[in-house]
N, C-alpha and C positions, 0 to 999 in steps of 0.2 A: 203602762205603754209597752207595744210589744218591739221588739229589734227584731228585725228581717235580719238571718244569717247571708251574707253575700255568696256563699259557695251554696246556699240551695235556691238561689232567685230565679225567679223561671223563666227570664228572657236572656239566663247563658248566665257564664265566671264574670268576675266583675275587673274591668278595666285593668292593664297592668297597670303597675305606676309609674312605669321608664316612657309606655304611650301611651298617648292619648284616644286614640284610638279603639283601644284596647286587639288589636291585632299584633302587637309583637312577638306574642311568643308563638303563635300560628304563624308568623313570615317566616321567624328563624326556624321553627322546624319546617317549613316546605324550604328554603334554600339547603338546611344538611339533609332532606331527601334529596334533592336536584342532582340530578347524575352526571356525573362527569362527562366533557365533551369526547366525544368519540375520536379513536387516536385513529389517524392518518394511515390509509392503505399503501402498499408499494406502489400500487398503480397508480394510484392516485397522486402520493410522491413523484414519482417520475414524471407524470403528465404536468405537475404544477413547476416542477423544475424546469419543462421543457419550454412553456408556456411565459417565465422566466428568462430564458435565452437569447426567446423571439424578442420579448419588449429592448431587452440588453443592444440587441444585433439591431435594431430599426432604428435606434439612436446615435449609436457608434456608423451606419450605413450613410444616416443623412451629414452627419459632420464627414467623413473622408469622403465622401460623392461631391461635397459641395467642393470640398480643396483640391480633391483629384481635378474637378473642371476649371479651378482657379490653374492651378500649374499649367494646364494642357494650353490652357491661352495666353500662357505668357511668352511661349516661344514663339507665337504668331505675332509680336509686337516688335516695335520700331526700335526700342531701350536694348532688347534683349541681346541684339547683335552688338552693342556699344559695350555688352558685359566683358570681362577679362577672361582668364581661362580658370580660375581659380571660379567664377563664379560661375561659370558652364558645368564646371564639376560638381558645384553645389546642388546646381538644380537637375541634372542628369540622376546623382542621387537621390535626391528628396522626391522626384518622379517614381523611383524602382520603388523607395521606400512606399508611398502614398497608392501605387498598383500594388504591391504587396498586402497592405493593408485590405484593401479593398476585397481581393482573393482572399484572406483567411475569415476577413467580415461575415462572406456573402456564402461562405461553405459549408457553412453551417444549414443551409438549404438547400443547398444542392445535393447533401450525405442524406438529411432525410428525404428528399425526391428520389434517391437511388435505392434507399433501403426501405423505404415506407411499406407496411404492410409484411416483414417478416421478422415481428417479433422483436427488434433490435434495440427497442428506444433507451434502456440503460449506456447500452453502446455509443447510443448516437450521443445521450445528453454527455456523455463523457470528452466525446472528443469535441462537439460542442465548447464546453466549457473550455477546454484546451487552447482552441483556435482562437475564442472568445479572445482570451489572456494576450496570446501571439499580436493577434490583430491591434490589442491596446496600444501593446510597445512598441508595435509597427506604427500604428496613426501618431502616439508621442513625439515620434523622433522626425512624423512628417511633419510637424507645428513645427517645429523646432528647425527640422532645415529649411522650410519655407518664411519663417521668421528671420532667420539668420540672412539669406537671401535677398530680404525685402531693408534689414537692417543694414546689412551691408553698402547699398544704395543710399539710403537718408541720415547714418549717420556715419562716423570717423571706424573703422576697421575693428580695430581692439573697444572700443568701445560698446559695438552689435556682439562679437564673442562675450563680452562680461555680463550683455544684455542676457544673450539666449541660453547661457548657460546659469544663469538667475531664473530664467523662464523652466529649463529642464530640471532644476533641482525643486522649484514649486509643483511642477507636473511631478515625479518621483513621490513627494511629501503627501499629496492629495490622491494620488490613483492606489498609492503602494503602502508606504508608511504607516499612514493613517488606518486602510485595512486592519493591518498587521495587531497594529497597538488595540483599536476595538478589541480584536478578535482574542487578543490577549490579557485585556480588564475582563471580557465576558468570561473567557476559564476560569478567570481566578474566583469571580465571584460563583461561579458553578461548582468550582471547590470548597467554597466557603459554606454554599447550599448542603453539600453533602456532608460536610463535617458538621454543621451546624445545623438543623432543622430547623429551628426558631427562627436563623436570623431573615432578614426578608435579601 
């Protein structure tokens, strides 16, 4: 009886044993030819940053537009004149705060409307991002007087300050904090990357 050698059979090598198939070691060599993803242009970079900005600013736009038009109607009401002076003050501020916001939100379209078309967009996404920042802390601190405002009314005095300053120390933790600390595990393990090439 004759034995058919498997490496000269003439419908191909014969099956690996790891698959079934017999295609795994034709996968694994087309994936280590597979060429690496193409790294990112400056252009490209900046455009996607920019593109980024906008999403940022259209979310941040519709929360201070909706609070901005809450505060503006509240001095047209019948309570507001029954407020003390201590609580005129409050909302007198939290108005400047909340149109402040508003202006550094919306500036970021208005710098590229002024500059569009001369080459500037590193510039623009810079200060961009800038304003972006500006305008958080601006909108944070409108919750927060507009809250204090609204607490001050429904519940007992020191009790609304131990409320809203609960409320700003959670906004801090979540906008800020939090940031920070990611941004602080990602180095380390970026560090860990380059010391280490194996580890994942």
């Amino acid at each position: 009886m004759t034995m058919i050698d498997s490496s000269t059979r003439p419908d191909g090598p014969a099956p690996c044993p790891s698959c079934a198939c017999g295609h795994g070691a034709a996968a694994e060599q087309k994936a280590e030819e597979r060429p690496e993803e193409r790294p990112e242009s400056a252009r490209e970079r900046v455009n996607r940053k920019w593109n980024e900005v906008l999403q940022e600013t259209r979310v941040a736009q519709t929360g201070v537009s909706i609070l901005f038009g809450f505060l503006l109607s509240v001095a047209f009401t019948s309570l507001f004149r029954d407020l003390d002076v201590l609580d005129h003050v409050i909302y007198v501020v939290t108005v400047v705060l909340a149109a402040s916001a508003t202006a550094s939100l919306i500036a970021p379209v208005s710098i590229h409307r002024f500059l569009s078309g001369l080459r500037m967009k590193d510039e623009i996404v810079d200060a961009a991002g800038r304003l972006m920042a500006c305008g958080m802390v601006l909108l944070a601190l409108t919750i927060c007087g507009a809250l204090l405002l609204i607490l001050r009314v429904a519940v007992p005095s020191l009790l609304a300050e131990v409320l809203v300053g609960g409320v700003m120390l959670w906004f801090g933790l979540c906008w800020y904090v939090l940031p920070l600390v990611i941004r602080r595990r990602a180095g380390r393990r970026g560090e860990g990357r380059t010391a280490d090439p194996t580890t994942d």
